[in-house]
C-alpha positions as CSV (number, residue, x, y, z in Angstrom):
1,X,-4.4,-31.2,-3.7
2,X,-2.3,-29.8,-0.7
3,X,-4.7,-28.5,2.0
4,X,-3.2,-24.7,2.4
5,X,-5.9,-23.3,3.9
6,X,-9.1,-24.8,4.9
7,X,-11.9,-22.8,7.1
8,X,-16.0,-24.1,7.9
9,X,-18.5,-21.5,7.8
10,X,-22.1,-22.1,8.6
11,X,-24.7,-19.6,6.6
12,X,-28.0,-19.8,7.0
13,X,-27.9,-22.9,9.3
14,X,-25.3,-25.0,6.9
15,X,-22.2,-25.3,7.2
16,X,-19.7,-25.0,4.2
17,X,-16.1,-26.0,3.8
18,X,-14.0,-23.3,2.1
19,X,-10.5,-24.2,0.7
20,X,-7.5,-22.5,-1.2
21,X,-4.5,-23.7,-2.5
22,X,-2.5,-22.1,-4.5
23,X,-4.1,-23.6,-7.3
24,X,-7.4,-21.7,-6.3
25,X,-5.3,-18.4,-5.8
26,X,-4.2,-18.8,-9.6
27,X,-7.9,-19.7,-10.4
28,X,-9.2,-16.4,-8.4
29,X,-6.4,-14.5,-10.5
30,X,-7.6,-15.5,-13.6
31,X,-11.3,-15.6,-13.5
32,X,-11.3,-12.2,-11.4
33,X,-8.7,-10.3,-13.2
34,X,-11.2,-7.5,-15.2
35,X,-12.0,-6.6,-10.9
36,X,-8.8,-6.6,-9.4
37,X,-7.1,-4.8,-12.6
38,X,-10.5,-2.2,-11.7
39,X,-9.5,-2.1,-8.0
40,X,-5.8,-1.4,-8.5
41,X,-6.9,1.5,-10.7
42,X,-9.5,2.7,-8.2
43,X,-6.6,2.6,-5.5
44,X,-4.2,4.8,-7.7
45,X,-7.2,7.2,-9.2
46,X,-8.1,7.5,-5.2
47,X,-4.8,7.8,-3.4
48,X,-4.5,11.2,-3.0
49,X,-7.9,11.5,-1.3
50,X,-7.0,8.9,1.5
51,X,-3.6,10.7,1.8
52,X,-3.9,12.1,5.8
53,X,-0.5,12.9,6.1
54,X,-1.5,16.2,4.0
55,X,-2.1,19.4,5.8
56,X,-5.0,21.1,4.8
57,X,-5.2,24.4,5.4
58,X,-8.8,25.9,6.9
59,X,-9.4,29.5,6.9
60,X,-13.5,31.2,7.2
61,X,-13.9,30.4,3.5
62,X,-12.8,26.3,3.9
63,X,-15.5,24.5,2.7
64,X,-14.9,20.7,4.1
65,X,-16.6,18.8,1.2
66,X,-14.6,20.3,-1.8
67,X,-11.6,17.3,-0.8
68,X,-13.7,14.6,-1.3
69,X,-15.2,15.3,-4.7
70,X,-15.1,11.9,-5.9
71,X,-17.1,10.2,-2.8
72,X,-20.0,9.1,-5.3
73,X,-17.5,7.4,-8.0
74,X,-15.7,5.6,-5.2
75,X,-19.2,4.5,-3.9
76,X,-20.1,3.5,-7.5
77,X,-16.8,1.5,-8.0
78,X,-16.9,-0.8,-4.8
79,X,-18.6,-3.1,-7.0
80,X,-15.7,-4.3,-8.5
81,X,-14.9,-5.6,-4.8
82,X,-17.8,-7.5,-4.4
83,X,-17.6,-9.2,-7.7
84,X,-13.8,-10.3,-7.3
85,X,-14.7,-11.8,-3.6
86,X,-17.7,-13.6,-4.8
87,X,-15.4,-15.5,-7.3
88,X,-13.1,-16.4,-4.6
89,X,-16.0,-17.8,-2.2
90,X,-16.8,-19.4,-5.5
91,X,-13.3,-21.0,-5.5
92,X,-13.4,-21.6,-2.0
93,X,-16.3,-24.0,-2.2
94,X,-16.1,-25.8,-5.5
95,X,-13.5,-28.0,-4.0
96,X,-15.7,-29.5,-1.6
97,X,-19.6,-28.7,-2.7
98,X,-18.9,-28.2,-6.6
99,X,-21.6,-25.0,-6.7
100,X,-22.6,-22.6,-9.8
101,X,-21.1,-19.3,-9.9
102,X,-25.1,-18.2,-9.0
103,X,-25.4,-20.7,-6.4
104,X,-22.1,-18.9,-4.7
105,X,-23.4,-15.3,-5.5
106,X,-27.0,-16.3,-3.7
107,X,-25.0,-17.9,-0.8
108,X,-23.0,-15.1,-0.5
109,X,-26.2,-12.4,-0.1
110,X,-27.4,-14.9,2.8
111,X,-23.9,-14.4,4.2
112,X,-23.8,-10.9,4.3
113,X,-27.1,-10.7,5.5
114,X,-25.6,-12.8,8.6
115,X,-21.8,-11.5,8.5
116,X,-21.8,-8.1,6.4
117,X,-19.0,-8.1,3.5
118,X,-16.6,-6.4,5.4
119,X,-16.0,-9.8,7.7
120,X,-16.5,-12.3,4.4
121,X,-13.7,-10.4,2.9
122,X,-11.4,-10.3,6.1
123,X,-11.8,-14.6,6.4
124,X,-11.1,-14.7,2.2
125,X,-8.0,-12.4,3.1
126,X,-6.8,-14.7,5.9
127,X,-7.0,-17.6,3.9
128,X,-5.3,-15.7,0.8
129,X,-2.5,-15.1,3.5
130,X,-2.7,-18.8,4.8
131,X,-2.3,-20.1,1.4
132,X,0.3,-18.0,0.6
133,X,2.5,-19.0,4.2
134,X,1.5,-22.4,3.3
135,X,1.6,-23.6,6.9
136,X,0.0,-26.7,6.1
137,X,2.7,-27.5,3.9
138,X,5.1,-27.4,6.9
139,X,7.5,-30.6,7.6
140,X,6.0,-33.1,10.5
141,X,9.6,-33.8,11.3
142,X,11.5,-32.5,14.0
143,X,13.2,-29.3,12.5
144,X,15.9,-27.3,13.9
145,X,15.7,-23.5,14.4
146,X,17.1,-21.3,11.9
147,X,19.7,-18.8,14.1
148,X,20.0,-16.5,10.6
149,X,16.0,-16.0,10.5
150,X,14.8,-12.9,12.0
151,X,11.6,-13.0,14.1
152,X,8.5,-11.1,12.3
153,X,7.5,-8.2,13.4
154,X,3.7,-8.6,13.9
């Protein structure tokens, strides 16, 4: 398999070799499709309640709460987040440690114990991204610039 995107991360004094491929991406897709069909929903049900560009009026009667009704089922539905990263750490590191599904979810609590979730899901995110660019995949010849390509805006 083409190395896409390959990152070591040490948890709980080990370290562990994630990959992803394109192959894994498809893998992620399909094994964590009930969770990220949940969180697209959850984005739709919720976009109105993250929309700041709306002016709220406040007058003497505004209470500030009444906006964000739905804090508790948000709260309750972040699940779905956690499961569909844990699948993708679980892709990540059967390429080169071949662990269970409960091996990866027990590694995963230790690593959000050291990391917090929000940073194990930014690294899965970049690597989704490196996959995707496939930089790896780039030629090792000598390659002219492209005058027609636009430079990204970062």
């Amino acid at each position: 398999m083409k190395e896409f995107s390959k990152e070591v991360i040490n948890i709980a004094g080990n370290d562990y070799t994630l990959f992803l491929n394109r192959k894994g991406i498809v893998a992620w897709e399909r094994y964590a499709k009930e969770e990220n069909d949940k969180m697209e929903a959850m984005s739709e049900k919720y976009k109105d309640l993250f929309n700041m560009n709306e002016n709220l009026e406040i007058n003497d009667n505004t209470n500030p709460f009444e906006t964000v009704d739905n804090i508790e089922d948000i709260e309750n539905e972040t699940d779905n987040v956690s499961k569909s990263y844990r699948k993708l750490y679980w892709i990540m590191l059967y390429e080169n440690h071949k662990l269970s599904l409960k091996e990866v979810n027990d590694l995963y609590d230790k690593a959000i114990k050291e990391y917090g979730e929000a940073q194990l899901i930014q690294l899965a995110v970049q690597m989704l991204q490196d996959a995707n660019d496939n930089k790896v995949n780039e030629s090792t010849e000598e390659i002219k610039k492209l005058p027609a390509l636009k430079p990204r805006a970062k």
